[in-house]
N, C-alpha and C positions, 0 to 999 in steps of 0.2 A: 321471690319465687325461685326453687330450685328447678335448675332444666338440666343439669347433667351430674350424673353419681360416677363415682370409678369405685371399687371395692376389689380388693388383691389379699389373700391369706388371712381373711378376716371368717371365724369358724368355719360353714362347711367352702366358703367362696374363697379355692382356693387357688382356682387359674384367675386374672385378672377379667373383671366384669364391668364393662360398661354401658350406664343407662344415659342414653342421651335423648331428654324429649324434646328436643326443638322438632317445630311441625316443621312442613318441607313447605314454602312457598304456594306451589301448587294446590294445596289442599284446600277444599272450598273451608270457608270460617263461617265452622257451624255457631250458632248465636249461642253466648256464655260456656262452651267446652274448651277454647283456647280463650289465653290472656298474652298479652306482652310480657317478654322475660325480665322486661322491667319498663319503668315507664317510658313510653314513647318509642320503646325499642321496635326495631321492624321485626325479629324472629318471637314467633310464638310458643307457647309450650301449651300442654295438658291441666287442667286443672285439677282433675282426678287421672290416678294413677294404681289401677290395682295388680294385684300379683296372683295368679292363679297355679295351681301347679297339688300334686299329690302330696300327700302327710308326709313331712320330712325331708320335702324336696326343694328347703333353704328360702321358702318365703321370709319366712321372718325373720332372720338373717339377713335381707337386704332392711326390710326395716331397723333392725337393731343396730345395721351402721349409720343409721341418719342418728338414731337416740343417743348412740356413744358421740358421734360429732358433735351434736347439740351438748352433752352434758360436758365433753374435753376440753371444748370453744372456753363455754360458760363459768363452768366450776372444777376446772381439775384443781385448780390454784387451792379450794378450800381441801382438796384430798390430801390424805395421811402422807406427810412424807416419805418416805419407806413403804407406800400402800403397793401394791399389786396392782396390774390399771386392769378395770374391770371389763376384761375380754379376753378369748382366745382367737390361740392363729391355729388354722386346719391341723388335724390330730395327725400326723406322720413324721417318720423320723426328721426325711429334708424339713421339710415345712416348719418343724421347730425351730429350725436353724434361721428360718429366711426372715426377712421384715416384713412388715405389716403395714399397706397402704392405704390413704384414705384420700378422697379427694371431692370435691364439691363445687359445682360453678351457680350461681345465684345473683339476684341483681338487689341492689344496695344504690344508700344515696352516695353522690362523688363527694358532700361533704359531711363529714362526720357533726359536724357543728349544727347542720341542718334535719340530723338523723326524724325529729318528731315532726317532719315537714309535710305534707305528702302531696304539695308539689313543686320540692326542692326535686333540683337535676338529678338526676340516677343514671347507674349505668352496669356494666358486668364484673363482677370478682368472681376470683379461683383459689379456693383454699388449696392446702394439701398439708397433711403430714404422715410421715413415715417412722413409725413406731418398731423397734426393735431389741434385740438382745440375746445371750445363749440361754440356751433350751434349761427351763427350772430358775432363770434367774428373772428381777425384776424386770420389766421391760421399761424402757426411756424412748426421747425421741430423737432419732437421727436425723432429721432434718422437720419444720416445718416451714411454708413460706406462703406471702398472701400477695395475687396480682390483682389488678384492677386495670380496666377501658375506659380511664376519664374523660377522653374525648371522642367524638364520634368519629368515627372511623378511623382511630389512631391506631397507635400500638400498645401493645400491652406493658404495664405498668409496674416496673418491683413496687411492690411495701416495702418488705422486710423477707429475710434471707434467714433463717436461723442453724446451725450448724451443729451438727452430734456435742461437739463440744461447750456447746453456748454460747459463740463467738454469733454475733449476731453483725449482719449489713440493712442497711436500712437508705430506703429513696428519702429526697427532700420533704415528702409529701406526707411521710408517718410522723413526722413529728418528733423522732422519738430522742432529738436529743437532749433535751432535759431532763430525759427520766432515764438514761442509760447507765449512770450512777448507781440509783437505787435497783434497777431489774437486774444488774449482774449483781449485787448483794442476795436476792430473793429469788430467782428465776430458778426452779428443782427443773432434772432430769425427765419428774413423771410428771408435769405441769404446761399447760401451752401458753404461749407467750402471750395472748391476746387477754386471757384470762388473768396472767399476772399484770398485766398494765391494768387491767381495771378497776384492780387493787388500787392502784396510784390516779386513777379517774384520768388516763390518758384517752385524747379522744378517739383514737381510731380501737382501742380497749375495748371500751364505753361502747362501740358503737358494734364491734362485732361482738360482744356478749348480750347486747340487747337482740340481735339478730338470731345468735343461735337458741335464745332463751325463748323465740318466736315457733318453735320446734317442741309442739307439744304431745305424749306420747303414753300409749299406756304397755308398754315394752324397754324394757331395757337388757340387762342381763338375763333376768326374764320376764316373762308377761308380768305385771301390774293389773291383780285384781284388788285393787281400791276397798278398803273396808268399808262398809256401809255408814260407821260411823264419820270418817272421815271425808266420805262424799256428801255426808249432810251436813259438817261442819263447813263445809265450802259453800253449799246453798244458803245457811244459813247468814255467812257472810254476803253471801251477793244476789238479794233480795231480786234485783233486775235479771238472773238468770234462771231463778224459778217462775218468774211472767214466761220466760220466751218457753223454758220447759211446758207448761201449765198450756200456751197455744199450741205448741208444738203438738201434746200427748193429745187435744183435740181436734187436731189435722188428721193424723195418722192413726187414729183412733185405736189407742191402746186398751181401751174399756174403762180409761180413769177418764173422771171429767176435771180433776186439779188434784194437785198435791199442796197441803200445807204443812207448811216448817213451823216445829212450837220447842221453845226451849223450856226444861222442864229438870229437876232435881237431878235426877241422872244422866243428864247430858240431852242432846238434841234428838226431838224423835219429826218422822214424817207419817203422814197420815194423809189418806188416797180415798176419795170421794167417786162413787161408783154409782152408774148409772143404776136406779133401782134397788138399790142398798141403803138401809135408814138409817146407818152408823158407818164411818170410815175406817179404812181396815190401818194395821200398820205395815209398815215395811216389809215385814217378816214374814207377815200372809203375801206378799207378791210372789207374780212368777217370776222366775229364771229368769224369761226373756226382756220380762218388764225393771226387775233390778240392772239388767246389765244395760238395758237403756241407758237408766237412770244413770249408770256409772261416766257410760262413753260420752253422753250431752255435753259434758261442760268442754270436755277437749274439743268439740265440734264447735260449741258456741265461741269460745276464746280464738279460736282458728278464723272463724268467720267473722268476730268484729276486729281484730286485730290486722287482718292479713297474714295470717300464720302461715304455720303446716300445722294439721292432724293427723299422727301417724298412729295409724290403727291395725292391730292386730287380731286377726280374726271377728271384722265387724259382724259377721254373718250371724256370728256367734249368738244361738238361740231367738235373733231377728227374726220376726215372721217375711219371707220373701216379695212380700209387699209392703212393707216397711222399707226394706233395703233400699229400694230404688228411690224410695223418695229421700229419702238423708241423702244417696248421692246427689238428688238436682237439687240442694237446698248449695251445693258448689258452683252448678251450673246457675243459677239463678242472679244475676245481677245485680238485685235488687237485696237479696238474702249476702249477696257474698258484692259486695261493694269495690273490694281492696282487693281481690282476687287471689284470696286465701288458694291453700291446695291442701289435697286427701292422699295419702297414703292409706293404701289398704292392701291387706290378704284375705284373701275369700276362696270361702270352698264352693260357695253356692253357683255352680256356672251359668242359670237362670240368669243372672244380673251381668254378662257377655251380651244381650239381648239390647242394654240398655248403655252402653258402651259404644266407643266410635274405637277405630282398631291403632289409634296414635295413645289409646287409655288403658291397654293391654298389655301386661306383661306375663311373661311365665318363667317356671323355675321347675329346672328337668333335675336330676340328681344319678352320675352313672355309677359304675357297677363300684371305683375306688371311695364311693362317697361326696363327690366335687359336684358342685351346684354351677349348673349354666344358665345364665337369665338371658334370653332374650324377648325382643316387642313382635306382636301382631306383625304389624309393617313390615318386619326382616324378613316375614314366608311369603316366596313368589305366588304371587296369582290369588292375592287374596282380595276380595271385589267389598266395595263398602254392603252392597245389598245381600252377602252371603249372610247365613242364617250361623252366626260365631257361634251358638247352644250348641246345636247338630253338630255340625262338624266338628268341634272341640271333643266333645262325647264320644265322639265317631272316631277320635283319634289322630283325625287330618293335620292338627297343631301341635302333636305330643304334648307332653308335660301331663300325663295321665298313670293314674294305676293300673301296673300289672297285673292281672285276675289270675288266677291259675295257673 
């Protein structure tokens, strides 16, 4: 579970932004909306986490740095030597100049060896790395480094140190001196180190690229609209995720009563059995809102039996708003989310603030030079669990809304 983000000259977020969800003590625990930040930990966090805020005013930009994390962690190593790293830092003259920071605290097991455990010992790590370089040239990274809280109530732990130059320090605990050989041979500039050890199946590699590989997303660079064929080649694969689809679409009653997958000469088609219809339609004949269901499922389902994250952008997106609130409680629910997966989302629909506790709130204001400020529900004085967050957010009382006229 991720409980706190930092994001610094990363597109429009260009003053340094911190999300921190740990709930405060105090807070009654309401049943399935917090989890432990990791197991057995005493500080809780959010399970869902949406962003609300006007068109352009850097929601998904805080999403898009979880997905660059997740993809830098996991696979820079297989990226172009020479590539471009797939992101910008806020458009102004300074800002090209400066670096680019990234930062992540999350809870992980203390032994990499026991990573498919789940109930080996766990406890808190903090990424970070700091990507930079002059304005028009490749960017590298000037530092990356990873701590961890392996015992309780200790102190914090180096991993490993890494250095502009690739000079790397490392605790006894990384491991890493058998493989320090081979990683200053292979280790690039635009590559993170976690990613290069697990080229070499080093285990604390191994264990953070399975981690950020847990960060499933349909944003990166940009939105990820899934071709149709390709989200049926996935169902097609994973027979157990069209049953939970197939229950799922008779819950929330999309107007299908099942979807079957048939593979067929020209590749994989689906075909949508409807209440009162003598023949099944194909894909093609759905709506909008019912394909992009179909699209966003599998992120949700994977999230939820795994323990992931789902980072979703614009789940709203052609949702019927009675729809929406139920996929959120399928995070809140126990039973559906076991592992205490979490949701990342941007939503325009403010209806779904109604169904929200104010530690699952966030927003993104955007001022006059462009710079995106996020902050939580919680941060505005005076705000009472029983207020009505629709109204007042509409009303203007929380900003992060459209200028009219």
């Amino acid at each position: 579970m991720i409980y706190r983000l930092e994001v610094s000259n990363f597109y429009s977020l260009r003053e340094p932004q911190v999300i921190d969800l740990r709930v405060p003590a105090n807070v009654p625990d309401t049943p399935g909306r917090y989890a432990p930040t990791w197991l057995d930990a005493k500080e809780r966090a959010p399970k869902v986490v949406a962003l609300f805020g006007p068109n352009a005013s850097g929601k998904s930009n805080v999403l898009r740095s979880l997905s660059f994390l997740s993809w830098f962690v996991a696979h820079s190593f297989a990226y172009a030597p020479e590539g471009v790293m797939p992101y910008q830092r806020f458009n102004d003259d300074e800002a090209q100049e400066l670096p680019t920071r990234l930062a992540i605290r999350f809870g992980g097991s203390v032994d990499p060896d026991k990573a498919n455990d789940p109930a080996a010992r766990q406890c808190g790590y903090a990424y970070e790395v700091v990507l930079g370089g002059p304005k028009g040239k490749p960017q590298h990274v000037i530092s990356e480094t990873l701590h961890y809280w392996p015992n309780v109530g200790g102190r914090i732990v180096s991993l490993f140190d890494r250095k502009e130059d690739g000079s790397i320090s490392a605790g006894k605990f990384f491991r890493l001196s058998g493989y320090r050989s081979a990683v200053e041979k292979i280790l690039r500039p635009n590559a993170s180190l976690i990613s290069t050890l697990a080229q070499l199946d080093q285990p604390f590699g191994l264990l953070g690229r399975r981690m950020a590989s847990t960060i499933v997303s349909n944003l990166f660079v940009e939105k990820v609209d899934t071709a149709d064929e390709a989200v049926l080649g996935y169902y097609a694969a994973n027979p157990a995720v069209v049953e939970s689809l197939n229950r799922e679409i008779a819950r929330i009653d999309l107007g299908i009563r099942k979807m079957q997958i048939h593979a067929g000469t020209s590749g994989t088609m689906a075909l949508f059995e409807h209440e009162g219809l003598a023949t099944p339609l194909p894909i093609q004949l759905e709506s909008h809102g019912t394909r992009t269901f179909i699209r966003i499922f599998p992120l949700l389902i994977q999230a939820l039996q795994t323990g992931g994250i789902a980072v979703v952008d614009e789940l709203d997106l052609s949702i019927h708003p009675l729809v929406l609130p139920e996929i959120v409680r399928w995070f809140h629910d126990t039973e559906r989310n076991p592992y205490n997966a979490q949701l990342w989302m941007t939503c325009q629909n403010a209806s779904l603030l109604e169904e929200l506790r104010k530690e699952e709130i966030f927003f993104c204001e955007k001022d006059s030079k462009g710079r995106t400020s996020v902050y939580g529900l919680r941060d505005i004085q005076a705000v009472r669990r029983n207020d009505s967050y629709y109204r007042k957010y509409l009303g203007g009382v929380y900003g992060a809304v459209p200028h009219l006229g």
